[in-house]
SEDO-55441 format. One record per residue: residue in one letter; x, z, y of N, C-alpha, C, O in turn. Coordinates in steps of 0.001 Angstrom, whole numbers, plus 500000, padded with zeros to 6 digits. Each point is the difference from the previous one (the first is absolute). Layout:
BEGIN
aXZYXZYXZYXZY
...
***
This chain:
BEGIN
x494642477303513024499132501170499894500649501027499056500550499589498978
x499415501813501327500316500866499076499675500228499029498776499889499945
x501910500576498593499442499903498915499154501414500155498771500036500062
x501684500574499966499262501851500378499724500412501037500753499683500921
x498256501050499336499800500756501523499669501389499751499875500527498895
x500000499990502194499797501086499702499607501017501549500750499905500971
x498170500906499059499793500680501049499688501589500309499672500728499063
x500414499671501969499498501378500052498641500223500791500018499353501047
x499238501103498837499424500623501071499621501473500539499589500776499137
x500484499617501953500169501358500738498786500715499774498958499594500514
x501063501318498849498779500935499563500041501142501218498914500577500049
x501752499765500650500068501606501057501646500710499280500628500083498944
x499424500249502325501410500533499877501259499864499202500890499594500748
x499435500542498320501253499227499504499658499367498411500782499859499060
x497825499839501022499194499523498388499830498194500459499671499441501046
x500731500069497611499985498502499964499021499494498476500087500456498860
x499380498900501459499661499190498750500855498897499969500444499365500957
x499779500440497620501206498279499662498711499616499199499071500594499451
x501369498010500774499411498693499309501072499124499486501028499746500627
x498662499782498132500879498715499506499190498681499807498839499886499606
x501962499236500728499158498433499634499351499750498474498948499407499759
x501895501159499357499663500070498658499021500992499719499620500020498830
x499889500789501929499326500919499554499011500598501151499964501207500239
x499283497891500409499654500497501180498989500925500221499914500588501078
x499575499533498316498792501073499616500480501406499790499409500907500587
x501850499420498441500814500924500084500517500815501092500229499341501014
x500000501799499061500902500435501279500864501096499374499974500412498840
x500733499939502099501258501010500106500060500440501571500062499481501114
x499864502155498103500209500786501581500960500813500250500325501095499543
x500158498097501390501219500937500673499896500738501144499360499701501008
x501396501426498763499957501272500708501276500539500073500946499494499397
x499188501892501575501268500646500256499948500693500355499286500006501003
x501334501221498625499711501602500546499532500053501331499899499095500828
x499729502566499274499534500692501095501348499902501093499734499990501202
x501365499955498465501034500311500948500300498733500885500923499868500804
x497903499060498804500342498860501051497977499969499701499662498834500205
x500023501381499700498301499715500439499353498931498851499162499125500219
x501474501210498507499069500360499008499142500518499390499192500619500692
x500616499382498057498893500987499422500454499991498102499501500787499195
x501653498000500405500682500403498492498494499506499062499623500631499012
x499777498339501443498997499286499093500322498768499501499223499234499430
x502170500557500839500702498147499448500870500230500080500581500970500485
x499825497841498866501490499778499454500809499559501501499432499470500955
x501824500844498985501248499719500919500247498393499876500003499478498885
x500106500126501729500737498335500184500657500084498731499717499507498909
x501411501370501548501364499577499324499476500255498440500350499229499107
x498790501903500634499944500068498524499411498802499130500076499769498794
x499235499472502380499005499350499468501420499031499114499876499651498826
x501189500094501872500915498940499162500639500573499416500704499292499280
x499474501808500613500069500236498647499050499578498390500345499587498893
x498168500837501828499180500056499144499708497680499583499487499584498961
x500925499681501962499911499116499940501636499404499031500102498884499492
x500721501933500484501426500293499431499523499949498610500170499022499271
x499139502218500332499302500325498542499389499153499208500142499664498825
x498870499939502374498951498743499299500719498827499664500010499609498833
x500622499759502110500871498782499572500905500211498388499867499403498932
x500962501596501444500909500158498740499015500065498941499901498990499303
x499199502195500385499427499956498880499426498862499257500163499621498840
x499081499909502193499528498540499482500852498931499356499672499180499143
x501668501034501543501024499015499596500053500935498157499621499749498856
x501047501293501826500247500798498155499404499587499028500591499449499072
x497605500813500964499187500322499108499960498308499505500601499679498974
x498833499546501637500048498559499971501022499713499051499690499320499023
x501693501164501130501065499357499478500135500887498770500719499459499160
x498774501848500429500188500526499085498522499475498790500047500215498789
x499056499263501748499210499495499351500348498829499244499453499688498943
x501659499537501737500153498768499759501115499791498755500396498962499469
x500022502742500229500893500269498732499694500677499503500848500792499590
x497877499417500089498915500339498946500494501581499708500011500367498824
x500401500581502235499976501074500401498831500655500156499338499787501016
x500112501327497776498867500614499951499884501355501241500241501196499838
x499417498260501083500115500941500868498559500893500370499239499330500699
x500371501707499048498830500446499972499883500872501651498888500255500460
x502332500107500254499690500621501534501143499888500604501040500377499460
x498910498906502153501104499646500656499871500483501388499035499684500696
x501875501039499697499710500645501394501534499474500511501060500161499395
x498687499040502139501384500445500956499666500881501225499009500067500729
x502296500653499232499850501528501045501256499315501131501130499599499721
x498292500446501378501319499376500853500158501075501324499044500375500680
x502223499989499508500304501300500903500923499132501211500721499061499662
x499203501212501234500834499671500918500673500828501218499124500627500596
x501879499524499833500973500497500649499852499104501467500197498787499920
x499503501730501236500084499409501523500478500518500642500109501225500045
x500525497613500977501165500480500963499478501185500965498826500290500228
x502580500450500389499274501380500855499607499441501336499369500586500880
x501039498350499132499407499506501657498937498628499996499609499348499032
x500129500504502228499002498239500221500701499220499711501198500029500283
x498111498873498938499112500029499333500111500644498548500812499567499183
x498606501149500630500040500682498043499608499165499302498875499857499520
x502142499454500361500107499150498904500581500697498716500733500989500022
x498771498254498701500475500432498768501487499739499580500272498847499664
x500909502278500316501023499699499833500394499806498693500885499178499765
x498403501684499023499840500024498660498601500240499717499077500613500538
x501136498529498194498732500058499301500471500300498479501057499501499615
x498031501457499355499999499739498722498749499420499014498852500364500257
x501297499104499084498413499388499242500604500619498636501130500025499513
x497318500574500001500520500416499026498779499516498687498785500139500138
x501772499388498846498909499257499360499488500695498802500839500015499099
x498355500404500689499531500449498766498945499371499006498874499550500215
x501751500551498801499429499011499105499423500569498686500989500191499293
x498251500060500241499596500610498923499388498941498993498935499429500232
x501729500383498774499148499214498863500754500252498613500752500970499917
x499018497975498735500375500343498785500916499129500130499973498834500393
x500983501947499181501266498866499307500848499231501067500717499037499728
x499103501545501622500335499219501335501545499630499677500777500801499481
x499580497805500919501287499933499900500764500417501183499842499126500852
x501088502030499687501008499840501171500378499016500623499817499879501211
x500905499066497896500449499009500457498588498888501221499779499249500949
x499797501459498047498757498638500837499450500215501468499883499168500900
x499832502093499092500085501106501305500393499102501091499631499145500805
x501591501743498621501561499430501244499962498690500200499711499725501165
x500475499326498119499724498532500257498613499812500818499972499231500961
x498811501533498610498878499309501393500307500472500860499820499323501012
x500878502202499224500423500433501273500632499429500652499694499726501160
x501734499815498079500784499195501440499194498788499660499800499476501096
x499485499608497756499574498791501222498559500176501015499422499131500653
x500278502242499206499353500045501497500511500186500615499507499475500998
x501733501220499368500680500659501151500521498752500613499886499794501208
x500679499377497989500732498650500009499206499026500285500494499571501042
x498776499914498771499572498970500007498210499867500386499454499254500812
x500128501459498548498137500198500776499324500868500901499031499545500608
x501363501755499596499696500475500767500283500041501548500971500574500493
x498023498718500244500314499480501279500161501339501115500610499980501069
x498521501355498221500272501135501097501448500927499579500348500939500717
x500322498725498217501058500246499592501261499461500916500800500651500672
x499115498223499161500517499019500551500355499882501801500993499632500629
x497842500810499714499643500314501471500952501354500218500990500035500730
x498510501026498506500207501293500434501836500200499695500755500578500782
x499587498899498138501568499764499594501141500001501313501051500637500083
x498316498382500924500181499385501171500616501490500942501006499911500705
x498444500998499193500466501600500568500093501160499334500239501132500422
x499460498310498048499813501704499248500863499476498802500008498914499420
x500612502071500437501005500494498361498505500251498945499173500800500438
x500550498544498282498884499984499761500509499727498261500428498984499452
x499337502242500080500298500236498739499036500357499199498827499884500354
x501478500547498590498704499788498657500370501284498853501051500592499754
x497852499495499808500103501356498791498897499343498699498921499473500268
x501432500635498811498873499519498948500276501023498919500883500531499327
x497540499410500974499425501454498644499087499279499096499012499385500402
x501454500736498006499187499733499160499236501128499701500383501083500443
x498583498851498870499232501058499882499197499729498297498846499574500038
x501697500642498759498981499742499069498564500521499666499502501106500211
x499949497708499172498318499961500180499638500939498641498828500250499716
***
């Protein structure tokens, strides 16, 4: 049996509701311009992995920056991606960019949760690596 599932269902014209097994009550709506019979009220597929890109890493970050008693008071990742000009548009580059705002943040420590998410925990990292050049920017920000 699968560990995750996951579904859509067809709302009218190019609108979907998603469902996750973990979260089934939840939804996500996807949509897509007027120039294919949209209406621009949801998110794109593809962004969505990005946005599933973000969530993974951060969690890995913050987790691991907690765990070295890194006073971190606000943490944002911003992730941009670059897709091919033809079918399928796939992500050829990606950048994640991590921002970190707290007192006394160490650099070093940063960079170390970064690559061991990039490396080692982040499973949509990991996935997406597979076709995309997928690099990193880290901004401290004092509190």
């Amino acid at each position: 049996m699968a560990d995750k599932t996951a579904k859509v269902v067809w709302k009218g014209d190019m609108t979907f509701d998603g469902f996750g097994s973990t979260f089934p009550d939840g939804k996500i709506v996807f949509d897509s311009d007027e120039s294919v019979g949209g209406h621009d009220r949801g998110f794109r597929p593809l962004e969505m992995l990005l946005v599933g890109l973000a969530g993974c890493t951060a969690m890995d970050v913050i987790s691991i920056l907690k765990k070295k008693k890194q006073e971190v008071t606000g943490f944002e990742v911003a992730v941009e991606g670059t897709q091919a000009a033809e079918h399928p548009k796939y992500f050829t580059e990606i950048t994640v960019v991590y921002r970190v705002t707290g007192r006394e943040i160490d650099p070093a420590a940063v960079e170390r949760a970064v690559e061991l998410s990039e490396t080692k925990y982040c499973g949509a990292s990991a996935m997406l690596r597979e076709k995309a050049a997928i690099t990193h920017r880290i901004e401290i920000i004092p509190a």
